[in-house]
C-alpha positions in Angstrom: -4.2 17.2 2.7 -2.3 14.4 2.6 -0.3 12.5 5.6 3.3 11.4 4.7 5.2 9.0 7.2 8.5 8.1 6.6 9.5 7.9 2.6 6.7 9.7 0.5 8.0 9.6 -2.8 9.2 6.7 -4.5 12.2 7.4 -6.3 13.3 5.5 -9.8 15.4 2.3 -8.8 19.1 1.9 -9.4 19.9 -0.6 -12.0 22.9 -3.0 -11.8 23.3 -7.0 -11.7 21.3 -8.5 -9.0 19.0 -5.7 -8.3 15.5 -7.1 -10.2 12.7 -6.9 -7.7 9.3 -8.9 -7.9 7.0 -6.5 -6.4 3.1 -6.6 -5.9 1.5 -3.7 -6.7 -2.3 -4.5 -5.7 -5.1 -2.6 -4.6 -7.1 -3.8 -1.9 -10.5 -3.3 0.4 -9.8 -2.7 4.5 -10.3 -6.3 5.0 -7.6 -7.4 2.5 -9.7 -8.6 -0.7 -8.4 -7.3 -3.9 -12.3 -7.6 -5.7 -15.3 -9.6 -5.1 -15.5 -13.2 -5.3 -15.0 -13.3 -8.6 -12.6 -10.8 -8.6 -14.3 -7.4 -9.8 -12.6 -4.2 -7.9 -15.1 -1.6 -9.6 -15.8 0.0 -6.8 -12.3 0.5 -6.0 -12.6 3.0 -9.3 -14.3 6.2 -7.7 -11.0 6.6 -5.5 -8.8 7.1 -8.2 -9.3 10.5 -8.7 -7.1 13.8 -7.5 -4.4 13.9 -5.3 -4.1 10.1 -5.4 -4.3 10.1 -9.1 -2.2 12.3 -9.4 0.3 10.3 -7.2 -0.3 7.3 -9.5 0.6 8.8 -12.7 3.6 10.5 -11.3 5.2 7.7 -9.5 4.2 4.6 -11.0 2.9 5.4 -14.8 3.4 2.3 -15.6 1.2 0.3 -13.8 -1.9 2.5 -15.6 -3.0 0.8 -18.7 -1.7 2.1 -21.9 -5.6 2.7 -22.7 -6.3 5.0 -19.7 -2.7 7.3 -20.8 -4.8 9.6 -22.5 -7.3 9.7 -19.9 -5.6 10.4 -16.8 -2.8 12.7 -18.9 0.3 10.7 -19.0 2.1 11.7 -22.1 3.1 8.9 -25.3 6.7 7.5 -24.4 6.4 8.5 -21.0 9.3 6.2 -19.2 8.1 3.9 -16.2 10.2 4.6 -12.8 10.0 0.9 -11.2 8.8 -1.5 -13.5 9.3 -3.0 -17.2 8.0 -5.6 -16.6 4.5 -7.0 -15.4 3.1 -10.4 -15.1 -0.7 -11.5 -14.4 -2.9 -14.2 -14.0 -5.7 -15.0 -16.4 -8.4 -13.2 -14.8 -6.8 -10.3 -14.4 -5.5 -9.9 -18.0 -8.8 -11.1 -19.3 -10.8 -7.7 -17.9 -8.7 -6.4 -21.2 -9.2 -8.9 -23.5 -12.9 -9.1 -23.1 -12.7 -5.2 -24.1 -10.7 -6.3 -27.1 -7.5 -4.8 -25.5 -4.7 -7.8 -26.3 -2.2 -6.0 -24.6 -2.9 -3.5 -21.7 0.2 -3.0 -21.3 2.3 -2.6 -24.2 5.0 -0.1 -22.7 6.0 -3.0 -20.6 7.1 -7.0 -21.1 4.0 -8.8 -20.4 3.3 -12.2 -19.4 0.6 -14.1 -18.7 0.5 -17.0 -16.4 -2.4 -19.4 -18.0 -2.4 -23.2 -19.6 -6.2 -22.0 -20.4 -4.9 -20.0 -23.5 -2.8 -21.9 -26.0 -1.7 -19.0 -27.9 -1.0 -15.4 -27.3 -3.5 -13.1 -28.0 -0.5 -10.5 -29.0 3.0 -10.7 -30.1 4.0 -8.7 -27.1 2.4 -10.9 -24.5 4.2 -14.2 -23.5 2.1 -17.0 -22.1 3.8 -19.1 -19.6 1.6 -22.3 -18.9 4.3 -24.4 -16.9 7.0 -23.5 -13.9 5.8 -20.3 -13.5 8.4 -19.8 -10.3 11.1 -20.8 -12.3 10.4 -18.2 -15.4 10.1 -15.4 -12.8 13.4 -16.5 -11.0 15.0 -16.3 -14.9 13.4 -13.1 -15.4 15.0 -11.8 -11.9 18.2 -12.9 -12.3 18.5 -10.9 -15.8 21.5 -8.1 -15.3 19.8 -4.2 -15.5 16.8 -3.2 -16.2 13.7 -2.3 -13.6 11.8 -4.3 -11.5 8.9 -6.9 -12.4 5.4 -6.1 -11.1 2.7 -8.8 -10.3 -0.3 -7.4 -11.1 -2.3 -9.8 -9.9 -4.5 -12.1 -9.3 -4.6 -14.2 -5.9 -3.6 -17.4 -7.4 -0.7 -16.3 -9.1 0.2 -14.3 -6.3 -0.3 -17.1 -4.1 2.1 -19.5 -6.6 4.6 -16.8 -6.4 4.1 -15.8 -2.3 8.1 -17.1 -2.0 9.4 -15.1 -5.0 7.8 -11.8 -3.7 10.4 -9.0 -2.3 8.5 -6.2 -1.9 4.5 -5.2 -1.4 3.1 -1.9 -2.1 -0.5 -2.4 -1.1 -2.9 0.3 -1.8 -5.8 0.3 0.7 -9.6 1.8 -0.3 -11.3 2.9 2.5 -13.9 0.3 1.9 -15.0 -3.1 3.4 -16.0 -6.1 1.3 -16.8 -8.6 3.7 -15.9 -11.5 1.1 -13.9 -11.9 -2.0 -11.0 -12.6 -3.7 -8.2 -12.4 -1.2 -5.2 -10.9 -1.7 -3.3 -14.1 -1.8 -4.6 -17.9 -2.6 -2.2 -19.8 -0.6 -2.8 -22.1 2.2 -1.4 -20.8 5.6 1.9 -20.3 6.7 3.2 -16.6 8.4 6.1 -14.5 6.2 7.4 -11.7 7.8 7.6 -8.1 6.1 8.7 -4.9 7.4 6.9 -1.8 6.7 8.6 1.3 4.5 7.2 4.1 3.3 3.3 5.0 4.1 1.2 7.2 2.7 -2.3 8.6 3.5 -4.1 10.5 0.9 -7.4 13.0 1.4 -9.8 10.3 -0.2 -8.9 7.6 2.6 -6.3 5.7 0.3 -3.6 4.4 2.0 -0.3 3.2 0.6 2.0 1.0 2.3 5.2 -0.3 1.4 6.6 -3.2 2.8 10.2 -5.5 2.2 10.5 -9.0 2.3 12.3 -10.2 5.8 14.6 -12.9 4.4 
């Protein structure tokens, strides 16, 4: 059975002018590393099963790889409830492309932040090699829409630390020790304040916290 504090479910977000969020979605280990050193969260995997899965699909379809739809039941066309958009760092959207999957998420705008790759693997994938933090202040300040989720990894999350409004940080009852932390910026304290949390049967937690500006 699962423990709700404060807001459980998240509810589809208004749109108007002004409104676009960059959010970080992320999953993470008990000691705040989002994979091992090189960035591999498989054993993060076994957890996304059930009632948690279930919570996943429902409430953020989007952020499961068009792939996986099938898989975990998400029907073709389903609309996303927070975001349209979704940007990543190299490594992150490489653990697709090595699979020969050029765009794992083609329901949404995707962009890749990389000056490794010259040319975009995919016509719906835009590569953005320079000012990063400006492209993602245009993409905010666009009128409409949903909000823009940063998949990842820690150095893009670290460029954009100053740019993010919102964390929703899913916790695996596991501890790593080492890794890939869950941002790669040097040290300097930003406040948050903590929203909704939820506590599923399997351990996961999910926390939801707003930028204190």
């Amino acid at each position: 059975m699962s423990v709700v504090v404060a807001l459980a479910v998240t509810p589809p977000r208004e749109t108007g002018p002004g409104l676009r969020k960059l959010t970080y979605f992320v999953a993470c280990s008990i000691d705040g590393f989002i994979g091992d050193p090189k960035g591999d969260a498989t054993s993060m995997y076994s957890y996304v099963t059930g009632e948690f899965l279930e919570y996943l699909t429902s409430q953020y379809p989007e952020t499961v790889a068009a792939p996986a739809w099938p898989v975990v039941g998400i029907e073709p066309g389903t609309p996303g409830r927070r975001f349209d958009t979704v940007i990543q760092g190299l490594g992150s959207y490489r653990l697709g492309l090595d699979a020969g999957v050029t765009s794992p998420y083609a329901h949404l705008r995707e962009y890749v932040a990389t000056r490794s790759l010259t040319e975009s693997p995919d016509p719906n994938v835009e590569l953005i090699a320079d000012d990063l933090v400006g492209r993602i202040r245009e993409l905010k300040a666009e009128e409409g829409g949903l909000d823009i989720w940063l998949c990842g990894g820690s150095t893009v999350a670290g460029e954009l630390i100053e740019e993010i409004d919102e964390l929703i940080i899913k916790t695996y009852p596991e501890v790593y020790g080492s890794g890939m932390p869950m941002f790669g910026a040097g040290f300097e304290p930003r406040a948050f304040e903590l929203g909704a949390v939820r506590a599923f049967d399997n351990g996961v937690l999910v926390r939801t916290y707003t930028r204190k500006r």
